[in-house]
N, C-alpha and C positions, 0 to 999 in steps of 0.2 A: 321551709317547714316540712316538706318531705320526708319521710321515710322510707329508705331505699330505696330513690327512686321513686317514690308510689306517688302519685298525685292522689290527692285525698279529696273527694267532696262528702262534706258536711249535709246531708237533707233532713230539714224539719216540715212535717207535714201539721196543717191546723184550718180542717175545713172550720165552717161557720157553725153548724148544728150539733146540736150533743145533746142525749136525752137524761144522763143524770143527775148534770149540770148547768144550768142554761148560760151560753159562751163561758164554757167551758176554759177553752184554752189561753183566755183572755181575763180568768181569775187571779187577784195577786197576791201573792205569797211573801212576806217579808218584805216588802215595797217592789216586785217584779210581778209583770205578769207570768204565766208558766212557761210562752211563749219566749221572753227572755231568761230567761233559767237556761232553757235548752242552748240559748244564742251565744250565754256565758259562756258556757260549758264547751262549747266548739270553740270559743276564740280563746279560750286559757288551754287547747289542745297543741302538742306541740306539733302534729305531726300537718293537722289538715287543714288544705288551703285553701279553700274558699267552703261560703256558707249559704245553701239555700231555701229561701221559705217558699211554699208549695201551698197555695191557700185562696180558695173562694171569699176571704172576710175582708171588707175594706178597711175596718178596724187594724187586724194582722198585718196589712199592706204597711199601712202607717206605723207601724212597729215596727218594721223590716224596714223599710228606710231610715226610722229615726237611727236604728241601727248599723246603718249604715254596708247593710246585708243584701245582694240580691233576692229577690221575689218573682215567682214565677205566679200569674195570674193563672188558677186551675180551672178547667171549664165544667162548668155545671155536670157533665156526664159522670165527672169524677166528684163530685163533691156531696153525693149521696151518703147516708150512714148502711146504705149497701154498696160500698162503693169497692172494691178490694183495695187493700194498700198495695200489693204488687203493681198494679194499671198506673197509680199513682207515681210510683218509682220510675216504672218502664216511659212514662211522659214524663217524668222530669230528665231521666236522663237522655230521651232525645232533644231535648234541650240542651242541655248541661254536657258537650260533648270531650273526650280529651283524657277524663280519669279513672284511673285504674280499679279503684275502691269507693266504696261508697259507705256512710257510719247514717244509718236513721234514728232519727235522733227524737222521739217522741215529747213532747210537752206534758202529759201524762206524767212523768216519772221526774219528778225536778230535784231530785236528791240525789242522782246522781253526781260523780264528780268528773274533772277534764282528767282527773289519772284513772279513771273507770274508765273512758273513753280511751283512752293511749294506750291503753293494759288490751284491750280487744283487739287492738291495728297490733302491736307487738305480736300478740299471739297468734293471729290471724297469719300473719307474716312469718310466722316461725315452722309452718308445715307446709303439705300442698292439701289445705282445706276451702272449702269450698266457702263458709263464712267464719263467723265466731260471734256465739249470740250469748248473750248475758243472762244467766242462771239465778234463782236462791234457793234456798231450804222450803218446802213443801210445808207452812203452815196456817191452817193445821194440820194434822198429820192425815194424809189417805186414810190410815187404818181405823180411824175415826169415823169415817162417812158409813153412811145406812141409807135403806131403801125403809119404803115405808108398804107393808101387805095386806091388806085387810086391818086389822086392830094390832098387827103387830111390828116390830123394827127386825130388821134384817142386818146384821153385817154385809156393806159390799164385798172384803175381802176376807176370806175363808181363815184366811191364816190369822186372823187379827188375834184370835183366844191362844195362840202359843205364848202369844209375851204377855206379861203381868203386869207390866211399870213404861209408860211411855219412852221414858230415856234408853229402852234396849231395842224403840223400834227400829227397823231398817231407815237411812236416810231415803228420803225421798228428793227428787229438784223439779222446779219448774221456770219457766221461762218468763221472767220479769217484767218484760217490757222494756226496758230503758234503754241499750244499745244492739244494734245488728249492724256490723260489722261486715260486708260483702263482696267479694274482688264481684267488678262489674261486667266481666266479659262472660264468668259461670254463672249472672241473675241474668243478664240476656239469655244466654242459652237455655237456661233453666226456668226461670221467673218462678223460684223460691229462695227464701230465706233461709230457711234450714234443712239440708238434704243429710239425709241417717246417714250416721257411718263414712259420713265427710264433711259435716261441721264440727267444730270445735268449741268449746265454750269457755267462760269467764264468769268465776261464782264471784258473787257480790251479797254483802250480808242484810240480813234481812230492814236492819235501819232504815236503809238507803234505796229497795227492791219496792215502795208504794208507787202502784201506779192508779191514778186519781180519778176515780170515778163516778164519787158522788160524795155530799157534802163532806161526812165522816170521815173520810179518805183525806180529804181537804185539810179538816182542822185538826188528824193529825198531823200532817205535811210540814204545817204551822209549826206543832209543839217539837217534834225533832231538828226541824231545819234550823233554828232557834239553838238549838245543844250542837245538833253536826257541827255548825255553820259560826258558830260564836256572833251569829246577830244579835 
């Protein structure tokens, strides 16, 4: 299952606590927890070969076995909601030794798909980038945000009164959540994700770009997954 070469690992990270959702990662979606959404979605990848779950929850554990997945028991130190995800990565992978790449694979974001996944390792693979993190459209739009001053609203940005009609605003993107894509010898050296001016990225349309935070987020998760998904 290689691609060029690349040994691929798979890491899905799902501590115990979560404060918008209580067991959070452990919500189910269309008869899955979120936790397997992401587990799908690595094993219908064509490229990566093995799959690892990173998680303080003994709930999670029993999901990762039933799965038939390695599981890495995280230690308390890491399992904080101040915990970094980097620390998290860097202890999995002195576990998990041998591969070249690594794709994080959040339970957060369960719409995405194994060809949103393959499409980052592709692209990633196609320069000398340092990752390839997964993008959408900016909405709402920046030039919509305002400060608030005494009794009155402020435009954040200056320029917002040049355009008339939302559709001529400039695009905007931001960073999804759903995959990071990372050759693992430049996160060792580095221990970031995304380094300016030598990552790369993969737009993914807004549909598919919810990453789940609290309940709202949830149910609509539900009503698209349902259309995406033909459940």
């Amino acid at each position: 299952m290689t691609f060029k070469n690349y040994h691929i690992l798979a890491i899905i990270p799902a501590r115990r606590g979560s404060k918008g959702i209580k067991n959070k990662n452990l919500q189910v979606l269309k008869n899955r927890t979120l936790i397997e959404w992401s587990i799908l979605h690595a094993k219908k990848s064509k490229y990566i070969d093995e799959i690892v779950l990173t998680t303080d929850d003994e709930k999670a554990i029993e999901i990762g076995k039933k799965n038939e997945i390695c599981t890495i028991e995280r230690p308390e130190t890491l399992a904080s909601d101040t915990s970094p995800m980097k620390d998290v990565i860097l202890h999995t992978l002195e576990i998990k030794k041998g591969y070249e790449i690594f794709v994080l694979l959040q339970p957060t974001s369960p719409l995405r798909t194994s060809e949103d996944v393959d499409k980052t390792i592709e692209l990633l693979c196609s320069g000398s980038f340092h990752s390839c993190i997964s993008i959408c459209e900016f909405e709402p739009h920046p030039f919509l945000a305002v400060s608030k001053e005494d009794k009155y609203i402020k435009f954040l940005f200056n320029n917002k009164n040049e355009y008339f009609r939302r559709q001529d605003f400039p695009k905007f993107y931001r960073i999804n959540g759903a995959i990071y894509t990372v050759y693992v010898q430049k996160f060792l050296k580095d221990s970031v994700f995304l380094k300016e001016e030598h990552s790369t990225y993969y737009e993914m349309p807004l549909e598919r770009s919810i990453d789940i935070d609290n309940i709202i987020d949830l149910k609509l998760s539900e009503i698209l997954a349902e259309e995406l998904f033909k459940i």
